[in-house]
C-alpha positions, 0 to 999 in steps of 0.5 A, spaced: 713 607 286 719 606 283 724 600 283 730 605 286 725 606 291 723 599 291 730 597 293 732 602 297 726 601 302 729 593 302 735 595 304 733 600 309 729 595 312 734 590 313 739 596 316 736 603 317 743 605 319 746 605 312 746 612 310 746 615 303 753 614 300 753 606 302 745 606 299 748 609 292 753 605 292 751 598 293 745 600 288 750 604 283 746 610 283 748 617 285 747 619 292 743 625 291 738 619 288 737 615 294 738 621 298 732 624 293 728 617 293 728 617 301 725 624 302 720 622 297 718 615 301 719 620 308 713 625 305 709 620 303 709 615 309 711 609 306 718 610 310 715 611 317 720 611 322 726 609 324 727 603 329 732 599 333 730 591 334 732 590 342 734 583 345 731 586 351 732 578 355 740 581 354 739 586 360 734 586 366 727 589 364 722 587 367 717 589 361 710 583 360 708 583 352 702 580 351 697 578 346 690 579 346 685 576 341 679 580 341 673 578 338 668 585 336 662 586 334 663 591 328 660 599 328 655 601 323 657 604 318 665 604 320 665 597 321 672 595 325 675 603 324 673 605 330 674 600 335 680 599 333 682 606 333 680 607 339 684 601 342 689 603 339 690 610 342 691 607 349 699 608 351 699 601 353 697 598 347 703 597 341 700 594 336 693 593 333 692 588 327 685 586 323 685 579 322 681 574 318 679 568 323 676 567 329 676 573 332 678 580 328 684 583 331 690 582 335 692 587 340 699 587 342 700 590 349 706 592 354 706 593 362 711 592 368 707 587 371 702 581 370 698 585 374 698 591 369 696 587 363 691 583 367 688 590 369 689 594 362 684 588 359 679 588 364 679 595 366 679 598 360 679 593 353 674 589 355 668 594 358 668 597 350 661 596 348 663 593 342 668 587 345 664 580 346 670 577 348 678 577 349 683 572 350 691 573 352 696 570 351 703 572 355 710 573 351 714 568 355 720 568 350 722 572 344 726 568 339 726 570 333 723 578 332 723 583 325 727 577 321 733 577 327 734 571 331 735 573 338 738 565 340 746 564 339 747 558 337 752 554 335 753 551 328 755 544 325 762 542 328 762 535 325 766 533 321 764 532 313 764 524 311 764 523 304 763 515 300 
């Protein structure tokens, strides 16, 4: 990977919006450069997908996230690869991590209700022949999500006092 590379996926990530000719110009590059780097991290699906980080506590989503530890016996052979495949293929389920610790994956799955999660762990992650054992978290409140803060706060309004 090059540093253009390097530096233009930075600053896409940080806003996905900027287009080319804004790129070029915060990197003093040509815009034809930054328009052939994201082509290249595009076809080589370093550059995925482009996406919008929603406060959704801002309007009236009924939306339940939660997160489930899942401890797993791994598959011969495959080892963790296609359990989680197959969790992951559900439409439910919006992301799946392999994690090091006390269980091996973190799955992270979105209903309408509690109800709907409660019934997606048990009618169809915890019947898996390899799952030995789940445990569910419930997304209360997002503060913080993708580096962007989602709580207005108010600042320091004291006055400075120097000696």
């Amino acid at each position: 990977m090059t540093e253009l590379q390097m530096k233009v996926l930075e600053l896409l990530q940080e806003d996905a919006r900027r287009d080319a000719d804004l790129i070029a110009t915060m990197l003093a590059v040509t815009t034809e450069e930054v328009k052939q780097a994201i082509a290249e991290l595009e076809k080589d699906h370093i550059i995925v997908k482009y996406a919008t980080v929603v406060n959704w506590s801002k309007i009236d989503d009924q939306k339940v996230t939660a997160l489930i530890e899942v401890q797993i016996t791994p598959e011969r052979g495959r080892g963790f690869e296609g359990i989680a495949e197959r969790i992951y293929l559900y439409p439910e389920v919006k992301s799946v991590y392999l994690m090091s610790g006390a269980y091996d994956l973190l799955v992270e799955v979105e209903g309408k209700t509690l109800k709907e999660v409660a019934s997606f762990v048990s009618n169809k992650l915890s019947p898996i022949d390899a799952v030995l054992s789940t445990k569910t978290f419930f997304i209360l409140k997002k503060y913080k999500q993708d580096g962007i803060i989602f709580e207005e706060h108010e600042g320091d309004h004291r006055l400075m006092v120097s000696p």
